[in-house]
ZAMARGU-4260 file (C-alpha; in steps of 0.2 Angstrom, whole numbers, plus 5000, padded with zeros to 4 digits):
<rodrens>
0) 4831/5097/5027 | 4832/5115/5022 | 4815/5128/5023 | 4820/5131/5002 | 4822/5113/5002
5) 4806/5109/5010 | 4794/5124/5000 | 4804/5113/4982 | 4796/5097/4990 | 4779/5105/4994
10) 4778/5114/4977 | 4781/5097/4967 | 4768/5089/4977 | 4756/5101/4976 | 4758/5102/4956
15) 4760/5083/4953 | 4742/5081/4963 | 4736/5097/4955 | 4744/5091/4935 | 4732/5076/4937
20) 4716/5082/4944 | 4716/5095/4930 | 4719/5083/4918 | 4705/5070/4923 | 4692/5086/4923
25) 4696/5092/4910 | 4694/5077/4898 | 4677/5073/4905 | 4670/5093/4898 | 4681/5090/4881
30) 4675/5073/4877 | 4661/5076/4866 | 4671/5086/4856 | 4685/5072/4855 | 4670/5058/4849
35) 4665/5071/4831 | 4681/5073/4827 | 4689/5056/4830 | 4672/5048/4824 | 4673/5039/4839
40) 4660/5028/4848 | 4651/5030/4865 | 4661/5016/4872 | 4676/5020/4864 | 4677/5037/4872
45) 4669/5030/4886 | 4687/5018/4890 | 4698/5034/4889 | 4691/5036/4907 | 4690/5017/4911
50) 4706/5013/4903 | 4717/5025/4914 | 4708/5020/4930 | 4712/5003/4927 | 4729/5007/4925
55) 4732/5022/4938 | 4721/5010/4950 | 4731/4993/4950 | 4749/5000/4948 | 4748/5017/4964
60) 4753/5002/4979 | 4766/4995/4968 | 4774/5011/4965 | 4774/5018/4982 | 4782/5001/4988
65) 4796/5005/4972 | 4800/5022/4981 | 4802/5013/5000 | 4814/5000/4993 | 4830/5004/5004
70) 4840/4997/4988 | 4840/4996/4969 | 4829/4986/4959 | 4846/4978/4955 | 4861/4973/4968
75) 4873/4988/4971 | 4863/4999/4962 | 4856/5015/4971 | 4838/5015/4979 | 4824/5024/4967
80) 4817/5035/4979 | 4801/5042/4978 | 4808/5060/4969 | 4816/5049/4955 | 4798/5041/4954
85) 4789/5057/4955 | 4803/5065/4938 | 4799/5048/4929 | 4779/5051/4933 | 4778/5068/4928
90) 4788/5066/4914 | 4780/5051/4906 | 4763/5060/4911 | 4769/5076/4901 | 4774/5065/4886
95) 4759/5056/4886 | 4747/5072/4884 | 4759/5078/4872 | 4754/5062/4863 | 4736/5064/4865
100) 4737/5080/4859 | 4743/5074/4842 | 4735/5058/4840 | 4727/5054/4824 | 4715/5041/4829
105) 4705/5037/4846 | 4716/5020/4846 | 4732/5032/4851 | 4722/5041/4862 | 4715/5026/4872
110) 4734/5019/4873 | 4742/5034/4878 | 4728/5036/4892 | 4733/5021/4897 | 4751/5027/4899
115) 4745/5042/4906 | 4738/5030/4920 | 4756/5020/4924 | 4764/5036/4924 | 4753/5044/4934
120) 4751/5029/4948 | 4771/5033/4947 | 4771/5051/4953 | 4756/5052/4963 | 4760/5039/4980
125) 4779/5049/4979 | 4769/5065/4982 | 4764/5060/4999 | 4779/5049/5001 | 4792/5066/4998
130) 4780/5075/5012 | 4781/5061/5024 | 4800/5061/5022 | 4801/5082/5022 | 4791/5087/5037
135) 4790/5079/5053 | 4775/5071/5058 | 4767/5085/5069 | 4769/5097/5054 | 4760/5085/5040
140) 4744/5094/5043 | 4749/5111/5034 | 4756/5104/5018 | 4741/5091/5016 | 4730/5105/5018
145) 4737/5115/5006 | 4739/5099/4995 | 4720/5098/4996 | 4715/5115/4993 | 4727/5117/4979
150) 4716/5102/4972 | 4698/5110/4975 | 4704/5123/4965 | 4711/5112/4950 | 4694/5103/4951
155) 4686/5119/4952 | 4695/5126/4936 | 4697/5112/4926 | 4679/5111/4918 | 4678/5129/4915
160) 4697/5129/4907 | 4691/5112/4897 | 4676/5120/4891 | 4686/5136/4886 | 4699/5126/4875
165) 4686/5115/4868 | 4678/5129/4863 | 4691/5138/4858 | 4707/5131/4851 | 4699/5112/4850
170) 4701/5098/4861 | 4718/5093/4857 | 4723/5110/4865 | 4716/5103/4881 | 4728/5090/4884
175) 4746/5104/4879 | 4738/5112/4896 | 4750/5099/4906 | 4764/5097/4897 | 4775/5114/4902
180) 4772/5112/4919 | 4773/5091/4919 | 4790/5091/4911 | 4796/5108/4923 | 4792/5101/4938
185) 4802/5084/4931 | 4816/5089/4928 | 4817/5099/4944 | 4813/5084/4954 | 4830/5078/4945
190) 4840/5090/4951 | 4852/5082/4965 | 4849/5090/4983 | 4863/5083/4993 | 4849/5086/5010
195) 4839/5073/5001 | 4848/5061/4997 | 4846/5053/5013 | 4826/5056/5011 | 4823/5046/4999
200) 4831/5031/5004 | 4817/5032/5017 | 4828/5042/5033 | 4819/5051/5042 | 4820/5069/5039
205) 4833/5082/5051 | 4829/5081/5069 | 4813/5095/5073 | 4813/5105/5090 | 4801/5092/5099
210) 4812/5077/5093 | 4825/5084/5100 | 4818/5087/5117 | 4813/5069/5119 | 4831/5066/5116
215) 4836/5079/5130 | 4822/5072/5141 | 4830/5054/5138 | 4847/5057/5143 | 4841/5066/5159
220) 4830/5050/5162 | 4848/5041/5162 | 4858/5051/5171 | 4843/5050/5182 | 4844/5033/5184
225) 4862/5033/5187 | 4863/5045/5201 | 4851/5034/5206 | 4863/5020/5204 | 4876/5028/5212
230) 4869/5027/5230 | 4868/5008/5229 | 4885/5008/5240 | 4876/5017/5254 | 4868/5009/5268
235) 4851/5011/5278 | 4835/5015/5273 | 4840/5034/5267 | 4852/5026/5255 | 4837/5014/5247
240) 4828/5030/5245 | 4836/5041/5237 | 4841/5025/5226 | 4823/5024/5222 | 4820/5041/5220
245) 4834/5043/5206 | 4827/5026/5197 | 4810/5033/5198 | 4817/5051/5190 | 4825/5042/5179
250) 4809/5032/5173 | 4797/5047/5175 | 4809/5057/5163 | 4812/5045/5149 | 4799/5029/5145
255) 4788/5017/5155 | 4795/5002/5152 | 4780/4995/5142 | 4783/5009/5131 | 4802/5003/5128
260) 4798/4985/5127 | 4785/4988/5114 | 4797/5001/5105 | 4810/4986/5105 | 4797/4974/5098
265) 4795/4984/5084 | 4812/4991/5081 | 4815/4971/5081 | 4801/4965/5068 | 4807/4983/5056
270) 4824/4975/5056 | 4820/4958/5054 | 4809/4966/5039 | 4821/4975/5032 | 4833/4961/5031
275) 4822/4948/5024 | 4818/4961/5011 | 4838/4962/5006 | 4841/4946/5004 | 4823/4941/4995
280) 4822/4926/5006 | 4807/4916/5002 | 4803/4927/4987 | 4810/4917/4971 | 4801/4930/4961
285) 4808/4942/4968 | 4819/4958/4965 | 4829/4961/4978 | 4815/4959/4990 | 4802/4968/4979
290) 4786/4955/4981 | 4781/4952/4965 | 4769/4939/4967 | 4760/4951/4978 | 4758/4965/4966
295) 4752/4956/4951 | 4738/4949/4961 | 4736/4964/4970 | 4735/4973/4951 | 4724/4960/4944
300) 4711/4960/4958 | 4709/4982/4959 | 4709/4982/4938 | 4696/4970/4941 | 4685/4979/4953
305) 4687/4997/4945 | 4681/4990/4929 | 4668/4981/4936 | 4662/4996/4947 | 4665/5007/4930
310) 4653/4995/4918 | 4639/4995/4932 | 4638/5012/4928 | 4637/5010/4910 | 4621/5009/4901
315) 4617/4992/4900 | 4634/4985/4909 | 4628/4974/4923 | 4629/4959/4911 | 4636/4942/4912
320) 4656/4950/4907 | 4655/4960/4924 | 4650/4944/4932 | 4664/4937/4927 | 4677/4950/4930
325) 4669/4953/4949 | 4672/4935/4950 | 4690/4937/4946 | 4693/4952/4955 | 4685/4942/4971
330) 4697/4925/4966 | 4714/4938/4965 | 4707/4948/4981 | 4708/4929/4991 | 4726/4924/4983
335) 4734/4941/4988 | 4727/4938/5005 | 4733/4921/5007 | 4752/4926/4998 | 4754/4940/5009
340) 4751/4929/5024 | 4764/4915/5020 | 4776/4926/5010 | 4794/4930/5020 | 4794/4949/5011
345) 4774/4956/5010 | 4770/4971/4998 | 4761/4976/5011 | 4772/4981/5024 | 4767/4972/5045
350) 4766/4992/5052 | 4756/4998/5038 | 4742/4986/5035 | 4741/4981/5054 | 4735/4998/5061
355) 4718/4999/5065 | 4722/5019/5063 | 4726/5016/5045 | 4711/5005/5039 | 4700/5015/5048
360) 4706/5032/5038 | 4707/5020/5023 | 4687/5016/5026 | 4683/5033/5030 | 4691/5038/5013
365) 4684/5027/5000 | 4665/5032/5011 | 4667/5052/5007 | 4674/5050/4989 | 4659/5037/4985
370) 4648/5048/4994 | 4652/5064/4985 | 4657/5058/4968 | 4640/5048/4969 | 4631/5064/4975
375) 4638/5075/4959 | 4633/5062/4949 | 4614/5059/4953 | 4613/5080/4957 | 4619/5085/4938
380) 4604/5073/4934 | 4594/5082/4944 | 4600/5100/4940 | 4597/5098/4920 | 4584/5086/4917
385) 4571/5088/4935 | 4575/5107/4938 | 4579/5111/4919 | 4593/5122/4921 | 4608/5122/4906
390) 4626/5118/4914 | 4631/5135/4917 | 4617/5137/4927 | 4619/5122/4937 | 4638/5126/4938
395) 4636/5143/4947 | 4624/5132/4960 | 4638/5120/4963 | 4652/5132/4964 | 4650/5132/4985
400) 4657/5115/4984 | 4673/5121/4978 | 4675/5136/4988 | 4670/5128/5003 | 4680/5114/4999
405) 4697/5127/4997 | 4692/5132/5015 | 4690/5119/5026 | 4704/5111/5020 | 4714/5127/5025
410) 4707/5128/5043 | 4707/5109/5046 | 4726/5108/5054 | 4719/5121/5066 | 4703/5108/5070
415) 4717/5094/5072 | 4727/5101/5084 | 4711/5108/5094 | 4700/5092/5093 | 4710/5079/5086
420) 4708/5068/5072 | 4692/5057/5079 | 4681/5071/5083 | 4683/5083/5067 | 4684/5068/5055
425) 4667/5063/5064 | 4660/5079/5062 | 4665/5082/5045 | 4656/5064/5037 | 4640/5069/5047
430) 4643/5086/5038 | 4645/5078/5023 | 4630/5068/5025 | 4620/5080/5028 | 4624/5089/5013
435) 4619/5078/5003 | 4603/5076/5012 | 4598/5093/5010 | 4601/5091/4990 | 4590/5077/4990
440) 4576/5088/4995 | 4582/5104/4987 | 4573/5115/4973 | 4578/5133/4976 | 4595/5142/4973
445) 4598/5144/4991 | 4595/5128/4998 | 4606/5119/4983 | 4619/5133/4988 | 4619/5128/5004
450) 4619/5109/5002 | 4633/5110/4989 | 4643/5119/5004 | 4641/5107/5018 | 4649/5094/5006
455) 4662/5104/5000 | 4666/5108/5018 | 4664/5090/5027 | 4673/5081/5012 | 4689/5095/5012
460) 4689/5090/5029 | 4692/5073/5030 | 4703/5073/5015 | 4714/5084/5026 | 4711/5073/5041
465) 4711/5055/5036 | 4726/5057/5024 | 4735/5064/5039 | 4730/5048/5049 | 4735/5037/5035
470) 4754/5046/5030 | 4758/5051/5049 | 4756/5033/5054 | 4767/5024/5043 | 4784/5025/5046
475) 4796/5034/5033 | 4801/5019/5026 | 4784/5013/5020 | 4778/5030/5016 | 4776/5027/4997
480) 4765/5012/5002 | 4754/5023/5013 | 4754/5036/5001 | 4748/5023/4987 | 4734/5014/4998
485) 4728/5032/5001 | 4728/5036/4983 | 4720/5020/4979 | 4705/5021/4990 | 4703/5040/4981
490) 4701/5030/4966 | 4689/5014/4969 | 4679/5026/4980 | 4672/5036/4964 | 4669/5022/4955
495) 4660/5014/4970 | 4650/5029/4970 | 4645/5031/4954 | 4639/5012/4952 | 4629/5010/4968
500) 4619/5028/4962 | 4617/5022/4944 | 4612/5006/4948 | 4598/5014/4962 | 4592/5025/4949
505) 4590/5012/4934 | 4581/5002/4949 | 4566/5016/4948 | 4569/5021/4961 | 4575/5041/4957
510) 4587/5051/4967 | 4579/5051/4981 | 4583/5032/4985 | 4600/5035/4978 | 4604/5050/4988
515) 4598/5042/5005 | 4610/5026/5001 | 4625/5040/4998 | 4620/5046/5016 | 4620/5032/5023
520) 4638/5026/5017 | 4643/5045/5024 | 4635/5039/5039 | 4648/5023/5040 | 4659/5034/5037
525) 4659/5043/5053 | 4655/5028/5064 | 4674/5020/5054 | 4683/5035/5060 | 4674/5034/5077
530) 4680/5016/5081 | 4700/5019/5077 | 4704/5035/5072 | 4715/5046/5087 | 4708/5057/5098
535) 4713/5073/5104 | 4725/5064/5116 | 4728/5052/5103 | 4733/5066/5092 | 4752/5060/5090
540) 4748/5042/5091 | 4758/5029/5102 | 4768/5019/5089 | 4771/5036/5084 | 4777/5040/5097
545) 4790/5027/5099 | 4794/5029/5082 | 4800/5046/5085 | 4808/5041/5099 | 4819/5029/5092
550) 4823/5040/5077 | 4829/5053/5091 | 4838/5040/5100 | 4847/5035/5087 | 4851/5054/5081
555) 4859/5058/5096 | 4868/5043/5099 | 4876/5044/5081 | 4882/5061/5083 | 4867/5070/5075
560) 4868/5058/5058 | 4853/5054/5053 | 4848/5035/5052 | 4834/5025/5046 | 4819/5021/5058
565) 4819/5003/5053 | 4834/5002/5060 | 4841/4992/5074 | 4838/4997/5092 | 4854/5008/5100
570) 4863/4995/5113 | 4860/5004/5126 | 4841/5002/5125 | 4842/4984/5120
</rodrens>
């Protein structure tokens, strides 16, 4: 793929992720404004949030898998691809906020936040999915940084911007924000890039500089081992040596050979995938090979758990109801569990869900959003009502979190490649939990200043870090699936936050309790990404490894095309 091609890709990412956050912060600062003048309930305003976590929550795995399929929802049709998801996203998203804007009741509005929730869970796994497909692996960290820091700022912004429309022109203003640059960055994802086209269809992106050294390195190893070969006619113990000596070249230059028997293994169970998953075998619900068994529950059990988590939070909300929805989120949870294990094609690709790397980053993710989100939650308490300072005032305290925030995500490729992805992610959850720490003791500017900026910085971090971890590990076939699970665990995390410190709070116990609880979730944090998370030496992981290795292979024994990496193994290597 081209550098022009690649900035397009990374521009539409960044906007897509940024489009969204804004949109969420800036409906939380307009919503009393919306209530008077729609004459709208507390709870009514109250599922304008709930309702498009629900939706964006349930649907973001099911999407990426959509952008993965190799093929069309239908037989002989083309594949969707994860840059015709992202234009179908942002343009229902910009639609949708254009409906908002011009609704006439909270009805409309509670609908089309709904909407905005489908669309959205559409565009936001293909934004990792078009970056896992652009760059190579050992270049992810630079776009996920600025990703990241394009998103502290849109965060930062958004309540100020918010506040300024609702003020100003009214709320409805709030929601036309989005709408130029939603249906903009559409329609450009619609334009046809003859480079992409492959991409999509989940190939792996043009050969970088290292891939093609591996390749180089490859072919010496063979030539190696058969100059090696070669002296096999010669007799005496000067022909066995220098037999051995070319073998053992040719072996040091390419792979061990637990190295290519594993790669084979895999290359073996991606095919066998792959092929199951076009012809739908064992999958009478299926569309061509699209598990839709698999999804519904998997729908059903994370709509069930947000709104669970959501009406804990709620005044009054840990009733009998969320009894019963936690119970059916607990019942779809077990069936999902047992369907993917007997199901011929999972929703959740064998390479994805079975690395310890993955769940780890996905722990460590769902730990420092809970941690955070819970922390801004119990500190705006704190700020106004304990400290009694208006929410300007307690806004200027909290603005280190964003700057700090925009920072560490800038500088964290530079930790990754020094000290890996285990020690800075480590580093960065005990700085998070530390941070809040401090704030649960804090009184004065400067110790609230300074707690403020150890979150920011531990929790950039490790969004920089962990999501790293969770797209460079998947292959690119199964990007949009990685992409979606990453983006799910951004979403229960908040909501897991927010319940465990309103519920410590209405206990009487205050926000000291609460606070110490977030620590410690922080604190498991950092002991998740201790247990599985690569090291320095681990910083371009061994599956990886073989992946790019097989990729390369396969590149240079296809004349420099450009094949999928769930494809077959070369026949030499077999």
């Amino acid at each position: 793929m081209s550098r022009r091609l690649r900035a397009v890709t990374l521009a539409s990412s960044v906007a897509g992720a940024v489009i969204v956050a804004l949109d969420g912060t800036v409906l939380t600062v307009a919503q009393p404004r919306l209530q008077r003048e729609l004459d709208a309930s507390y709870a009514q305003v109250q599922w304008t949030s709930t309702g498009y976590l629900i939706a964006v929550a349930s649907l973001l795995v099911f999407a990426g898998r959509l952008g993965d399929l190799p093929h069309g929802l239908l037989r002989g049709r083309r594949p969707l691809g994860h840059r015709r998801l992202f234009a179908v996203g942002m343009l229902g998203f910009g639609a949708a906020s254009a409906g908002i804007g011009l609704a006439p009741s909270i009805g409309w509005v509670i609908a089309l936040r709904v909407a905005q929730g489908v669309f959205g869970a559409l565009a936001q796994p293909a934004t990792l999915g078009m970056l896992r497909a652009a760059f190579p692996p050992d270049r992810l960290a630079t776009p996920l940084a600025v990703r990241t820091s394009a998103i502290a700022v849109a965060a930062a912004a958004g309540p100020l911007a918010g506040g300024a429309l609702a003020a100003g022109p009214g709320w409805r203003a709030a929601f036309f924000l989005n709408v130029g640059p939603a249906l903009l960055f559409g329609l450009l994802a619609l334009v046809p890039h003859g480079a992409e086209r492959g991409h999509e269809r989940g190939e792996p992106a043009a050969r970088t500089a290292p891939a093609a050294r591996a390749g180089r390195i490859r072919r010496i190893g063979r030539i190696g081992g058969a100059r090696g070969a070669g002296w096999a006619g010669r007799s005496g113990w000067a022909g066995r040596r220098k037999r051995g000596a070319g073998a053992e070249y040719g072996e040091r230059a390419g792979r061990p050979g637990h190295e290519a028997r594993a790669e084979r293994r895999a290359q073996a169970g991606r095919a066998e995938y792959r092929e199951r998953a076009e012809r739908g075998a064992g999958a009478w619900l299926s569309v061509a090979g699209l598990d839709l068994p698999g999804a519904v529950l998997l729908a059903v059990g994370l709509g069930c758990v947000v709104r669970a988590l959501v009406a804990v939070a709620e005044p009054g909300g840990a009733g009998p109801g969320t009894a019963v929805v936690a119970a059916v989120a607990v019942v779809a949870g077990v069936a999902f569990v047992r369907h993917e294990r007997r199901t011929a094609v999972p929703l959740l690709p064998p390479d994805v869900i079975g690395s310890a790397a993955v769940g780890s980053a996905l722990v460590v993710l769902v730990a420092a959003s809970a941690a955070l989100s819970g922390t801004l939650f119990v500190a705006t308490y704190v700020l106004q009502d304990t400290l009694g300072l208006d929410p300007f005032q307690s806004s200027l305290r909290s603005l280190p979190l964003a700057l700090l925030m925009v920072l560490a995500a800038a500088g964290c490729p530079v930790l990754l490649r020094r000290f890996g992805a285990r020690r800075t992610t480590v580093t960065a959850m005990l700085l998070l939990a530390l941070g809040v720490l401090v704030l649960a003791r804090a009184t004065a500017a400067p110790a609230l200043c300074t707690g403020f900026a150890l979150l920011g910085a531990g929790f950039g971090t490790v969004m920089v870090a962990a999501t790293q971890v969770v797209v460079r590990e998947a292959a690119v076939a199964s990007a949009g699936v990685a992409g979606g699970l990453q983006q799910t665990a951004m979403n229960v995390g908040p909501a897991l936050g927010v319940a465990a410190a309103t519920a410590l709070r209405t206990a009487g116990g205050g926000a000291g309790p609460a606070l110490a609880a977030l620590a410690a979730v922080a604190g498991a944090g950092a002991a998740a990404a201790a247990w599985a998370l690569p090291g320095r030496g681990g910083h371009r992981t061994s599956s990886e490894r073989r992946r790019a290795e097989a990729e390369c292979a396969a590149d240079g024994d296809t004349g420099g095309e450009a094949v999928p990496a769930t494809g077959p193994a070369p026949a030499q290597e077999r």
